[in-house]
C-alpha positions as CSV (number, residue, x, y, z in Angstrom):
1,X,75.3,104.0,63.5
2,X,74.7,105.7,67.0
3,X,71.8,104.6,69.3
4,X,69.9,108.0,70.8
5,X,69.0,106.4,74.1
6,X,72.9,105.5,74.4
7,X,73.6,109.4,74.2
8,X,71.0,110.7,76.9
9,X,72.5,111.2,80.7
10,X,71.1,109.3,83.5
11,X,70.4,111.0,86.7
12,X,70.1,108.7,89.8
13,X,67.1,110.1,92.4
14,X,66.6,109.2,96.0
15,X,63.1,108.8,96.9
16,X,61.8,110.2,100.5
17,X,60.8,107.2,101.9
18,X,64.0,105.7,101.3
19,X,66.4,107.7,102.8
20,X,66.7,106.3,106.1
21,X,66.9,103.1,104.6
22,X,69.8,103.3,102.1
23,X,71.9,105.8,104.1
24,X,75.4,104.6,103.7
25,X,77.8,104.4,106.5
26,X,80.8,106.8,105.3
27,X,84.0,105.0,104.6
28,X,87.5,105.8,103.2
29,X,88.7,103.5,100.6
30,X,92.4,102.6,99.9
31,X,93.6,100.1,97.3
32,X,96.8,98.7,97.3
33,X,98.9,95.6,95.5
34,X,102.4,94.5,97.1
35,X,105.4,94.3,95.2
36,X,106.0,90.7,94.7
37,X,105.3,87.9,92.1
38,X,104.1,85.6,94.5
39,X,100.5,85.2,95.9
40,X,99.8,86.9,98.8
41,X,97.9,84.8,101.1
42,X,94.6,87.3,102.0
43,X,93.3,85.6,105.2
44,X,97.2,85.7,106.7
45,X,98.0,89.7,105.2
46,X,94.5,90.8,106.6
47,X,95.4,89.7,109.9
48,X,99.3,91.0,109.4
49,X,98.3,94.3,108.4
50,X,94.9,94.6,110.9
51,X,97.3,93.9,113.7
52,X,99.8,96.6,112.6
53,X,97.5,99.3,112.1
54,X,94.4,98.7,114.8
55,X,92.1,101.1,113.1
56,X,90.0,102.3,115.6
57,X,86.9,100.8,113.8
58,X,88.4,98.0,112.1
59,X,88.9,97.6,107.9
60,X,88.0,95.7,105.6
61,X,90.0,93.5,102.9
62,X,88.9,92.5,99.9
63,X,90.5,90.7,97.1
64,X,89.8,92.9,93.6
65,X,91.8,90.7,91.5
66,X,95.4,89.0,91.8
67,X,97.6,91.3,94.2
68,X,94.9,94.1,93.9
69,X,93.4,94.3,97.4
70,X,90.7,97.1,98.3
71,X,91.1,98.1,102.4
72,X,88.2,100.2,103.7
73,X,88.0,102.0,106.8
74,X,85.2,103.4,109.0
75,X,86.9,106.3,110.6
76,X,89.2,108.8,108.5
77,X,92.3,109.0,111.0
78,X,92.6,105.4,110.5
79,X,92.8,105.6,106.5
80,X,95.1,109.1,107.1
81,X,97.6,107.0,109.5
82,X,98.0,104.1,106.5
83,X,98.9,106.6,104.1
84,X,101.1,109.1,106.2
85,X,103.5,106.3,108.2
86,X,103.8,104.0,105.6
87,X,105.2,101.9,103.3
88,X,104.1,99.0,104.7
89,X,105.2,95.5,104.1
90,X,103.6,91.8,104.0
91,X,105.7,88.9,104.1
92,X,108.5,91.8,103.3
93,X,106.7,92.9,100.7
94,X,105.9,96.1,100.1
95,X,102.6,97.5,99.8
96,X,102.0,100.3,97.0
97,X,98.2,101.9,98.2
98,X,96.9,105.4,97.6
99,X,93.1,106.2,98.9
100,X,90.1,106.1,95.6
101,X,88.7,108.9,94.8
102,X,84.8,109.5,95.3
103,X,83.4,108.3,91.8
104,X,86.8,106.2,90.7
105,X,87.2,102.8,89.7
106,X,89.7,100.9,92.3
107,X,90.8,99.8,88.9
108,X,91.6,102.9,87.8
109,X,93.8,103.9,90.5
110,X,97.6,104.2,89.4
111,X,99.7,102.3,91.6
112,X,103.4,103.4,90.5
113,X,105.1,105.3,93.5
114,X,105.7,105.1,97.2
115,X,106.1,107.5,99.7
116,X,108.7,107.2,101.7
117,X,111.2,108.7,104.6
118,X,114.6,109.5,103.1
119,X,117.5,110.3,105.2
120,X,120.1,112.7,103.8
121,X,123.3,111.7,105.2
122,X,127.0,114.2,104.4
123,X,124.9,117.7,104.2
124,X,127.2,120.4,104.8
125,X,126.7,123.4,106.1
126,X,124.8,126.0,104.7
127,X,123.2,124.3,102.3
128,X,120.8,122.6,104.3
129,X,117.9,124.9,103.9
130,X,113.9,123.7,103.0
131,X,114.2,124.8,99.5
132,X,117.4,122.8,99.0
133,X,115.6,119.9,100.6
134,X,112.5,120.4,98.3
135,X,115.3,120.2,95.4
136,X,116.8,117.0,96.7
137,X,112.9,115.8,96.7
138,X,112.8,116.5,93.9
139,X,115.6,114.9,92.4
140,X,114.9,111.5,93.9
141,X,111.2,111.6,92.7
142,X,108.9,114.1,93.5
143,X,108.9,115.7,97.1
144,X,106.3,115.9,99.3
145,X,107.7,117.2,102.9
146,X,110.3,117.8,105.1
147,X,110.6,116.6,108.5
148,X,108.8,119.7,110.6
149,X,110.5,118.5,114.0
150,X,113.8,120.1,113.2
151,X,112.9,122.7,111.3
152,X,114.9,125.7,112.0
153,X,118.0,123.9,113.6
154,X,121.3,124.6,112.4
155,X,122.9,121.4,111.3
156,X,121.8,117.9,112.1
157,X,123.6,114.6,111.8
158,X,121.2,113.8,108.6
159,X,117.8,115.3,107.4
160,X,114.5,113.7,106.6
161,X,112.3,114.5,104.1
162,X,109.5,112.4,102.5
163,X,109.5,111.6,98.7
164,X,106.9,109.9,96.3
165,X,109.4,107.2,94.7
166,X,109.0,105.7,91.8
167,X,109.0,102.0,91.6
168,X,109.4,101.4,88.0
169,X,113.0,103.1,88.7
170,X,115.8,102.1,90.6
171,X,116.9,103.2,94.2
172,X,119.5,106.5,94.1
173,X,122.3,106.2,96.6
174,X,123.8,109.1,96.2
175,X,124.1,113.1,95.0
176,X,126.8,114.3,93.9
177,X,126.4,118.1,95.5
178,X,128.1,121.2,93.8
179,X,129.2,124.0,96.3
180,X,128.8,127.5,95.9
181,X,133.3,127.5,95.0
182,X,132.7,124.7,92.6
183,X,133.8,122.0,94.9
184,X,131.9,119.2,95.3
185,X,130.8,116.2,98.3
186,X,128.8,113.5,98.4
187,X,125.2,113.3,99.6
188,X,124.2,110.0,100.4
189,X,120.3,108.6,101.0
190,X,118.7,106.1,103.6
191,X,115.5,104.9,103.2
192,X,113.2,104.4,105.9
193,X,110.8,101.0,106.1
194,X,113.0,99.6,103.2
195,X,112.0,96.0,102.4
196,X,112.5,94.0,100.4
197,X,114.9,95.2,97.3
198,X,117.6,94.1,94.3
199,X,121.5,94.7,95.9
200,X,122.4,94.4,92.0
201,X,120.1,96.3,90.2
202,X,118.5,98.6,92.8
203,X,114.9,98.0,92.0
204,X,112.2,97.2,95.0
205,X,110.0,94.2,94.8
206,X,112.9,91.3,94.6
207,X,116.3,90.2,95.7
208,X,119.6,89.8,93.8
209,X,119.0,86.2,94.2
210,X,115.6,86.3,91.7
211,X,117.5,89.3,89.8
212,X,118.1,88.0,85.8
213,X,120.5,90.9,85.4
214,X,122.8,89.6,88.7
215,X,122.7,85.9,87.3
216,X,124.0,87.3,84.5
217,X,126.8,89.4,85.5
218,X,130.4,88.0,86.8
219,X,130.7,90.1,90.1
220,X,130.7,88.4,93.0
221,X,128.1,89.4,95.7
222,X,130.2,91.8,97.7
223,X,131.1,94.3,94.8
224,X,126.8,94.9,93.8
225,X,126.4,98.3,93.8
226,X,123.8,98.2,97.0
227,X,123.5,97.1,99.9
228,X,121.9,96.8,103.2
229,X,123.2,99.9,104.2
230,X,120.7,101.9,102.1
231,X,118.0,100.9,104.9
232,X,118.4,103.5,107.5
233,X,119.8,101.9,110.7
234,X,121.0,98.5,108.9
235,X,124.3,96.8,108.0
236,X,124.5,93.3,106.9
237,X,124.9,92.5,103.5
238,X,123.6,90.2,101.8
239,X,125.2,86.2,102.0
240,X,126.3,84.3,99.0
241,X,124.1,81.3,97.8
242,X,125.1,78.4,100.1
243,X,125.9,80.0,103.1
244,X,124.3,78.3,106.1
């Protein structure tokens, strides 16, 4: 059974003598939830994150559901800088966002990946080129840019390009890079504005110390497989349980 007046479109109108009064102010929506299990405090993140960013006409936080936030700004450079110079972090966790749509549910918005900075550390020479950047981009999740400040110079100590990571997958440390004469040599990655992450199991979101899969195992804590120095410009390790 199908009800007719169920099937027939409806077409909002604007009447004249209401325009002035229901024009909107324009904003530019982001949502966002943070990668943690733990509630976030909203009255202590939106005065975090509003400090960080100082949108030059302030944003507003509101509280969709559990760890689904909606932040809406008044000015579109201030929405473009939270998207471009991310991810950002609360209470080190970090914050997966990506701007709604006109005419999407904040709901609807698939929160899965974050774009990040990766540093490509052990390129050698002559195979540094975009489209072998793009490729490396590629491999890690899907790319989005390269670094444009450098483009064009010879060789660098490392490169930078910026990649959409998944974070229903594990962190890649390194490539394995096959030379033109079949040889091979290690590419290693650093991430940029790493937080908070598993040194066992490579995933973001917790530490080996909440990890089920490093309670588990027998290694001790310094033969994980990661460690801090997949952050870009970090070296400690992490510290067994009961160390002061």
């Amino acid at each position: 059974m199908a009800l007719e007046d169920e099937e027939e479109a409806f077409e909002p109108t604007v009447f004249p003598d209401q325009g002035a009064a229901t024009e909107a102010v324009e904003t530019w929506p982001i949502v966002g939830r943070f990668l943690t299990e733990k509630m976030v405090k909203l009255e202590y993140m939106r005065q975090v994150l509003a400090s960080v960013w100082k949108p030059v006409r302030g944003v507003q936080v509101t509280e969709l559901q559990p760890n689904l936030f909606m932040f809406v700004f008044y000015h579109v450079s201030d929405m473009q800088y939270v998207l471009e110079e991310g991810p950002w972090s609360f209470d080190n966790c970090t914050l997966v966002c990506r701007q709604v749509p006109d005419g999407v549910l904040p709901g609807d918005v698939v929160l899965d990946s974050i774009d990040m900075w990766v540093q490509l550390h052990g390129f050698p020479i002559g195979y540094t080129s975009s489209v072998i950047q793009e490729q490396i981009g590629n491999y890690l999740g899907a790319f989005v840019k390269s670094d444009e400040r450098f483009a064009g110079a010879p060789w660098l100590d490392f490169y930078r390009i910026r990649v959409s990571l998944s974070v229903a997958r594990p962190l890649k440390r390194r490539m394995k890079l096959l030379k033109r004469d079949k040889s091979w040599c290690w590419v290693t990655f650093r991430y940029e504005r790493l937080h908070c992450f598993c040194f066992f199991c490579g995933m973001m979101g917790h530490t080996h110390r909440f990890c089920l899969k490093a309670r588990e195992s027998l290694f001790p804590i310094d033969q994980y497989p990661y460690g801090a120095d997949l952050r870009a410009g970090q070296r400690r390790g992490p510290r067994a349980v009961g160390d002061s």
